[in-house]
SEDO-617897 format. One record per atom (N, C-alpha, C): atom name; x, y negated, z; residue number from 1; residue in one letter. Coordinates in steps of 0.05 Angstrom, whole numbers, plus 5000, padded with zeros to 4 digits. Example, Ala and Ser with C-alpha at 12.3 -4.5 7.8 and 13.67 -1.06 7.14 Angstrom:
BEGIN
> keba/c1/c2/c3/tormi/vexlo
> N/5264/5114/5156/1/A
> CA/5246/5090/5156/1/A
> C/5264/5066/5156/1/A
> N/5257/5045/5142/2/S
> CA/5273/5021/5143/2/S
> C/5258/4999/5157/2/S
REM end
This chain:
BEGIN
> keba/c1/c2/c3/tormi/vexlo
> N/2493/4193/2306/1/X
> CA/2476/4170/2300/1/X
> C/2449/4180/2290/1/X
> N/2428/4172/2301/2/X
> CA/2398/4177/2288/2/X
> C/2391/4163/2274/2/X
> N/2376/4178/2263/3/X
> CA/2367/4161/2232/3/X
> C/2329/4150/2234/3/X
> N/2324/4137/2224/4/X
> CA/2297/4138/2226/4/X
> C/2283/4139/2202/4/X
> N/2271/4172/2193/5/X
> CA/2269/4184/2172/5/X
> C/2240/4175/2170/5/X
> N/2219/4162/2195/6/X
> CA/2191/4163/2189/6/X
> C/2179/4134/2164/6/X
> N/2207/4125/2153/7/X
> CA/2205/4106/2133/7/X
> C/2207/4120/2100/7/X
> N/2233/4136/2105/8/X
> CA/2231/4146/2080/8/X
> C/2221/4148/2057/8/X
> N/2192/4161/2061/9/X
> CA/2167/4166/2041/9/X
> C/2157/4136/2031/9/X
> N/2158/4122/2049/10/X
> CA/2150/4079/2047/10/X
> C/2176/4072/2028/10/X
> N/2200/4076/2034/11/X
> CA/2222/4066/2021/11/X
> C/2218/4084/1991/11/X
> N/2216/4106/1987/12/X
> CA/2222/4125/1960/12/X
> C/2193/4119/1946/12/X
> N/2168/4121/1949/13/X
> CA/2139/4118/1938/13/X
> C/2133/4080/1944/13/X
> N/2144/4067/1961/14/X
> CA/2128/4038/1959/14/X
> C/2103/4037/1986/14/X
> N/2080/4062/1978/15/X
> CA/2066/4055/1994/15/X
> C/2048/4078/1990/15/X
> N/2020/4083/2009/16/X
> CA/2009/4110/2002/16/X
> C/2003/4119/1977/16/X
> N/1992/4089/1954/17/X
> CA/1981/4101/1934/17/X
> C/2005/4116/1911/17/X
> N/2031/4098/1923/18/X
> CA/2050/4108/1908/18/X
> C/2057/4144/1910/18/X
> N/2061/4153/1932/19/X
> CA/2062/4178/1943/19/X
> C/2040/4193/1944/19/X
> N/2009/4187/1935/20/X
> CA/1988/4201/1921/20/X
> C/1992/4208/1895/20/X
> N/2006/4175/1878/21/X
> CA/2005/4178/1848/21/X
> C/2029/4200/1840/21/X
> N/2060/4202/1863/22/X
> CA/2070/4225/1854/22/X
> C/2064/4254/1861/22/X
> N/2040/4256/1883/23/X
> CA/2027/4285/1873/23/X
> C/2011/4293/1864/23/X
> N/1992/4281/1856/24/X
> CA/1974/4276/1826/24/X
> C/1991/4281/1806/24/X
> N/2011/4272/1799/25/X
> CA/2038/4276/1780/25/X
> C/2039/4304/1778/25/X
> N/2052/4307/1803/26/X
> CA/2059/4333/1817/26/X
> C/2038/4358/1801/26/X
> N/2017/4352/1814/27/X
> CA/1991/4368/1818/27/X
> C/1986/4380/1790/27/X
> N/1978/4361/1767/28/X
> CA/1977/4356/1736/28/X
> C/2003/4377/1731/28/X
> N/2031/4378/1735/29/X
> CA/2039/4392/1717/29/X
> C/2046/4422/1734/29/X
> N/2046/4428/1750/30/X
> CA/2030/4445/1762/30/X
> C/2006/4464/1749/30/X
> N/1991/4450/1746/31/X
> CA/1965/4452/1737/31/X
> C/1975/4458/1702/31/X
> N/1990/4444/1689/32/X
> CA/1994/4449/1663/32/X
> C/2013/4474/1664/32/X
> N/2026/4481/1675/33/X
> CA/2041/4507/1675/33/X
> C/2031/4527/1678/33/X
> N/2011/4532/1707/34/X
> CA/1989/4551/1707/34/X
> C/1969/4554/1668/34/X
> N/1966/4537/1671/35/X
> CA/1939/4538/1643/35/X
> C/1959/4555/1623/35/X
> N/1986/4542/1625/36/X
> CA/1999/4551/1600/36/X
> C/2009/4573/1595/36/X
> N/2014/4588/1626/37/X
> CA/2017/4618/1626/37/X
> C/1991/4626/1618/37/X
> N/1965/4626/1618/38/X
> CA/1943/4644/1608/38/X
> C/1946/4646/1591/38/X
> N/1970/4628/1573/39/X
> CA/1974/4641/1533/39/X
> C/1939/4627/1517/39/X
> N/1933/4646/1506/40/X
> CA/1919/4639/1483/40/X
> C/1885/4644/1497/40/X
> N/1890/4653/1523/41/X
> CA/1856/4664/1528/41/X
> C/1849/4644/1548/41/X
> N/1828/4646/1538/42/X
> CA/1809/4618/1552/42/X
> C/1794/4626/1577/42/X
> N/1787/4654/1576/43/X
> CA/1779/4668/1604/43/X
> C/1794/4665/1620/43/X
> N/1823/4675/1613/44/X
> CA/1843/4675/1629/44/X
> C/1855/4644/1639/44/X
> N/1844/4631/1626/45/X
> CA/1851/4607/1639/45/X
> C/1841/4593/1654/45/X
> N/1811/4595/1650/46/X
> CA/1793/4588/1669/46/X
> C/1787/4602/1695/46/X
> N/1800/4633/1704/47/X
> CA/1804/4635/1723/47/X
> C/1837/4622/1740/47/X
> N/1852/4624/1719/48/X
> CA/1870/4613/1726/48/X
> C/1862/4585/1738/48/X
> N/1860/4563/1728/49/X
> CA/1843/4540/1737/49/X
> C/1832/4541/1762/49/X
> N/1811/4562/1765/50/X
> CA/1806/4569/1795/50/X
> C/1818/4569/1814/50/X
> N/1837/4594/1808/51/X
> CA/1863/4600/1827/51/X
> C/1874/4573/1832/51/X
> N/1874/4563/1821/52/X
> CA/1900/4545/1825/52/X
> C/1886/4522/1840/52/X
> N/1863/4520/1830/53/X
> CA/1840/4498/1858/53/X
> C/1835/4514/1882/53/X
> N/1837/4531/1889/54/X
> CA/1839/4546/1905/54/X
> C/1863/4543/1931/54/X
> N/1884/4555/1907/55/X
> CA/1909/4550/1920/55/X
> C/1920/4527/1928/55/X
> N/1913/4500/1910/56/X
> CA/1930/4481/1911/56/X
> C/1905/4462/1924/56/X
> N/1887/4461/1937/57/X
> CA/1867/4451/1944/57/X
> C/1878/4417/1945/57/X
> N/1903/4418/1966/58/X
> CA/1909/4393/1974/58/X
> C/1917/4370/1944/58/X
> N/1924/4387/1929/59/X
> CA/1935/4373/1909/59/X
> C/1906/4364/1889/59/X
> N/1881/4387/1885/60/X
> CA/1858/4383/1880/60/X
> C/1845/4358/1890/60/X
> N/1845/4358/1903/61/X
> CA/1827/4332/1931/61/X
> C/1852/4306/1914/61/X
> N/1875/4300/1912/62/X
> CA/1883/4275/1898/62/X
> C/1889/4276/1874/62/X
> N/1886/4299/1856/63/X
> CA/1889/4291/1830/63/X
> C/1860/4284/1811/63/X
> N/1845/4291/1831/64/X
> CA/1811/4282/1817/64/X
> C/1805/4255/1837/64/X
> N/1813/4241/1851/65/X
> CA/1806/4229/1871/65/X
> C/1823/4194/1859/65/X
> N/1815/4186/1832/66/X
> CA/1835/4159/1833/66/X
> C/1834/4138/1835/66/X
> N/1816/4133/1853/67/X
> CA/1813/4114/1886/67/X
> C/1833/4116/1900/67/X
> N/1846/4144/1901/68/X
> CA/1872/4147/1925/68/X
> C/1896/4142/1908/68/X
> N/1903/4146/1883/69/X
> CA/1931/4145/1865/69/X
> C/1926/4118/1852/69/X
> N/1947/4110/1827/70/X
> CA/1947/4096/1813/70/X
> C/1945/4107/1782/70/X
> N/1922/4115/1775/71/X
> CA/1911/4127/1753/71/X
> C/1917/4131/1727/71/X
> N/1943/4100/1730/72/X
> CA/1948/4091/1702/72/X
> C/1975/4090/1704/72/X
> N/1990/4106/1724/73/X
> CA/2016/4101/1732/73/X
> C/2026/4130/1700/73/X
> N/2052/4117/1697/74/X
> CA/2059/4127/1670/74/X
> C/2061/4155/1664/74/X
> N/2078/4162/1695/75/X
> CA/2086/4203/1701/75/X
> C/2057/4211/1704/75/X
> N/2039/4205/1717/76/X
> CA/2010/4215/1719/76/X
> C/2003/4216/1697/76/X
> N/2004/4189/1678/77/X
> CA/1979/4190/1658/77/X
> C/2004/4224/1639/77/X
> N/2018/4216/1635/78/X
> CA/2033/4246/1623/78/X
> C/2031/4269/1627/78/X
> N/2036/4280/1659/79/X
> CA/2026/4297/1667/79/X
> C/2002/4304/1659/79/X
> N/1974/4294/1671/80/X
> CA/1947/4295/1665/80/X
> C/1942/4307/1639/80/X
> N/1962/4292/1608/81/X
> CA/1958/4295/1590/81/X
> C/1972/4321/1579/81/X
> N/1994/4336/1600/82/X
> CA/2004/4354/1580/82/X
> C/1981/4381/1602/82/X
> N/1964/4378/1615/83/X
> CA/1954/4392/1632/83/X
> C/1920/4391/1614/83/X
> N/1918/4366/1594/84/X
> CA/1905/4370/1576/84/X
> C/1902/4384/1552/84/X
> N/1928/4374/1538/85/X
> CA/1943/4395/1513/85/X
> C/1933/4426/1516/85/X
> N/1939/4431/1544/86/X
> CA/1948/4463/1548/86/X
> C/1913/4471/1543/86/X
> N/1896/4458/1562/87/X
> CA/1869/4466/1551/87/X
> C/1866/4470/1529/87/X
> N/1869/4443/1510/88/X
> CA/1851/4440/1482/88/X
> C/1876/4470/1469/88/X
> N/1894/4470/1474/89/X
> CA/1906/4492/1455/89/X
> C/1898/4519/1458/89/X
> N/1885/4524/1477/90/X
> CA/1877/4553/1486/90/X
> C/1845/4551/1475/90/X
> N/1829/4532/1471/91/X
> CA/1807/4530/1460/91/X
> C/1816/4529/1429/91/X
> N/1826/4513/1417/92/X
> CA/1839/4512/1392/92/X
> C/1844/4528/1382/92/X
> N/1848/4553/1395/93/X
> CA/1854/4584/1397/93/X
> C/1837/4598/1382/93/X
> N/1807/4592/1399/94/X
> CA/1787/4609/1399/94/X
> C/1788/4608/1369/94/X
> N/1766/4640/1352/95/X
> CA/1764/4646/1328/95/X
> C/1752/4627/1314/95/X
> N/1733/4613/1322/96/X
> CA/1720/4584/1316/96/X
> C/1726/4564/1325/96/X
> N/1740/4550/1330/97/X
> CA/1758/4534/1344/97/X
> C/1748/4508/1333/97/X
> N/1745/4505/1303/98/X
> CA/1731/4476/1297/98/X
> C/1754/4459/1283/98/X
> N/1738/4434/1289/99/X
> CA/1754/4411/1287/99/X
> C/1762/4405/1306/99/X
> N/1784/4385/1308/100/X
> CA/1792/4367/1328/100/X
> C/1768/4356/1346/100/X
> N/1754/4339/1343/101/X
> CA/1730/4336/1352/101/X
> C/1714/4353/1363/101/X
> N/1713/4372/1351/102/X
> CA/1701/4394/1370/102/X
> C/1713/4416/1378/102/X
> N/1737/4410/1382/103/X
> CA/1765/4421/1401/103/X
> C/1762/4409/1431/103/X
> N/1763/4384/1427/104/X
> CA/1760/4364/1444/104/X
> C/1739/4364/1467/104/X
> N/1721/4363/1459/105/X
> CA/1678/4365/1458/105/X
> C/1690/4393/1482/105/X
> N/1697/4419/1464/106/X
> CA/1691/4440/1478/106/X
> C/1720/4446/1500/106/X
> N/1735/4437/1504/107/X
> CA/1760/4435/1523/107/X
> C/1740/4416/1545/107/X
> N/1738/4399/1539/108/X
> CA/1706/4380/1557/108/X
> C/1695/4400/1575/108/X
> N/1681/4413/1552/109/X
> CA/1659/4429/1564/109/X
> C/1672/4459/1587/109/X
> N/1692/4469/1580/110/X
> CA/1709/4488/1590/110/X
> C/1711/4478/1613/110/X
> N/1732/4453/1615/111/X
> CA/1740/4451/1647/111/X
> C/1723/4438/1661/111/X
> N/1699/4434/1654/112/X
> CA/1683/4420/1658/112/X
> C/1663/4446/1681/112/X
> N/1662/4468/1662/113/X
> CA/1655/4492/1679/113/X
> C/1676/4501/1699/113/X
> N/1693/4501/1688/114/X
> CA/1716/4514/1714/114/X
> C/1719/4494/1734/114/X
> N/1721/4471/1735/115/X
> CA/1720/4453/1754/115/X
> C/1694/4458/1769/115/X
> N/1669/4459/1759/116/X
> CA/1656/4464/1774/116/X
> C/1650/4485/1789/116/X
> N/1654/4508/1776/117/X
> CA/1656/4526/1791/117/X
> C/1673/4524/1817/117/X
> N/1704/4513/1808/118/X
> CA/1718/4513/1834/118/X
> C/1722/4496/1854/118/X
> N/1705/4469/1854/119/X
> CA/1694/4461/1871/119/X
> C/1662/4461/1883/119/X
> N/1646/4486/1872/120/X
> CA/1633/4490/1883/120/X
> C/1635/4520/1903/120/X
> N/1667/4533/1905/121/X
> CA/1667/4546/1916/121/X
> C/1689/4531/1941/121/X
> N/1700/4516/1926/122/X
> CA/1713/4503/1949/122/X
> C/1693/4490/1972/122/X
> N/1671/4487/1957/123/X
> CA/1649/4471/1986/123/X
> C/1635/4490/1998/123/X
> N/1646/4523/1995/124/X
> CA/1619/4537/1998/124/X
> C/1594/4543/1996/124/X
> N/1587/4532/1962/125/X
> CA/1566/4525/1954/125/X
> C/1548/4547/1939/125/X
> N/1565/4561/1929/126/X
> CA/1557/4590/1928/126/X
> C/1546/4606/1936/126/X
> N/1530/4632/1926/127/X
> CA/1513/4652/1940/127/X
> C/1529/4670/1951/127/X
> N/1531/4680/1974/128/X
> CA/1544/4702/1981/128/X
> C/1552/4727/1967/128/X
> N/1523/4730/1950/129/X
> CA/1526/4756/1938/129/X
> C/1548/4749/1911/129/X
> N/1567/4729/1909/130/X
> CA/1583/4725/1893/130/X
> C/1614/4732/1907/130/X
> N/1614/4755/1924/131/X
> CA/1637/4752/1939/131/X
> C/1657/4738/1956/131/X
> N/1679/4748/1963/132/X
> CA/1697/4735/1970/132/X
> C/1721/4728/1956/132/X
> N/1722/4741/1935/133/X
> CA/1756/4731/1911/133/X
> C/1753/4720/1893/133/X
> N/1757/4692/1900/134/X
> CA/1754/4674/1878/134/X
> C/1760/4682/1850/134/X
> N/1787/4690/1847/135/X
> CA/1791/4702/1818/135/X
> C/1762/4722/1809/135/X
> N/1762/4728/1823/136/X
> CA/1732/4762/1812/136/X
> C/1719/4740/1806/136/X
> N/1706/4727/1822/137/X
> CA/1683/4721/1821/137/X
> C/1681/4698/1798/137/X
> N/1706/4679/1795/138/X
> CA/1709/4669/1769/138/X
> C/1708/4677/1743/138/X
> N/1722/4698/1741/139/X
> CA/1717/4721/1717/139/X
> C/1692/4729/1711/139/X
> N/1681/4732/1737/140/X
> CA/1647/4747/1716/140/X
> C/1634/4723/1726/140/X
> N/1636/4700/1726/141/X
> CA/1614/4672/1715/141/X
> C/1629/4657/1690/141/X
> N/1651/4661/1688/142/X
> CA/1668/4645/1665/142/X
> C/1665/4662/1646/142/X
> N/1666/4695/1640/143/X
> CA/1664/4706/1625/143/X
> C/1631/4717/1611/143/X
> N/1613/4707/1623/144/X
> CA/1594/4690/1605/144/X
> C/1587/4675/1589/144/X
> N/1608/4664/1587/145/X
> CA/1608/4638/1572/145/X
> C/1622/4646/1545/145/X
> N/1643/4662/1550/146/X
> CA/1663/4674/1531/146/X
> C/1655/4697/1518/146/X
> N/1634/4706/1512/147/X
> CA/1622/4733/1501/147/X
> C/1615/4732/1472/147/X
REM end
C-alpha cells in the first residue's frame, strides 16, 4: 500500500510558517550549543558564530528572517533566548564585564559584529585580500576588537 508522504510536513507543522518557526527553533539551539562550547572566550565565540553562519547558512537565512516563521511562537522565543544567555555569559566573562546593562549593551554590540561579519561574507562582500577561511579570517577582524 502507498502512502502519500508529500502531506506529512502540512499535517506535523500546519503550514510553511509552522515548519520555518520549527527550524528557526532548530537553528537557535544549534546556534546556542556552538556559542556554548567556546566556554568563557568571546573570540572564540565569535568565530564560532561565523562558522556556524557559514555552515548552517540555510538555517541563517530563517532564523533572522521573521517574515518567514512565527517570531513569537513559544520553542523559538526559548531557543533564541538560551542562544542569547550563552552570549551575554561569555561577555559577562570578560575582566570588565560591568553591569547587567552593560552586559547586555555589549552582547548587542558583539553579535552585532559577528553577524555582520558573517553575512557580509556570506554575500561576498569582502576584500579578497581577506582570504578564503572564514574561521582565519574571522579571527583576525574579531580579534581586534578583543585586544
Amino acid at each position: 500500500m502507498a502512502t502519500n508522504t508529500s502531506c506529512a510536513p502540512a499535517h506535523h507543522f500546519g503550514d510553511k510558517a509552522g515548519l520555518l518557526t520549527a527550524l528557526a527553533a532548530q537553528g537557535f539551539d544549534l546556534l546556542a550549543q556552538t556559542l556554548s562550547a567556546a566556554g568563557d572566550d568571546l573570540l572564540a565565540a565569535g568565530v564560532a558564530y561565523v562558522d556556524f553562519a557559514v555552515g548552517h547558512r540555510a538555517y541563517v537565512e530563517v532564523m533572522f528572517r521573521p517574515e518567514l516563521h512565527r517570531p513569537d511562537d513559544p520553542e523559538l522565543t526559548a531557543a533564541r533566548e538560551r542562544a542569547g544567555a550563552a552570549l551575554r555569559s561569555q561577555v559577562a566573562a570578560l575582566p570588565d564585564g560591568g553591569t547587567p546593562a552593560d552586559t547586555g549593551r555589549d552582547a548587542l554590540a558583539a553579535w552585532s559584529i559577528a553577524h555582520g561579519f558573517a553575512t557580509l561574507w556570506l554575500a561576498g562582500a569582502l576584500p579578497d585580500r581577506i582570504g578564503d577561511n572564514p574561521r582565519e579570517a574571522a579571527r583576525r577582524v574579531l580579534s581586534r576588537l578583543t585586544r
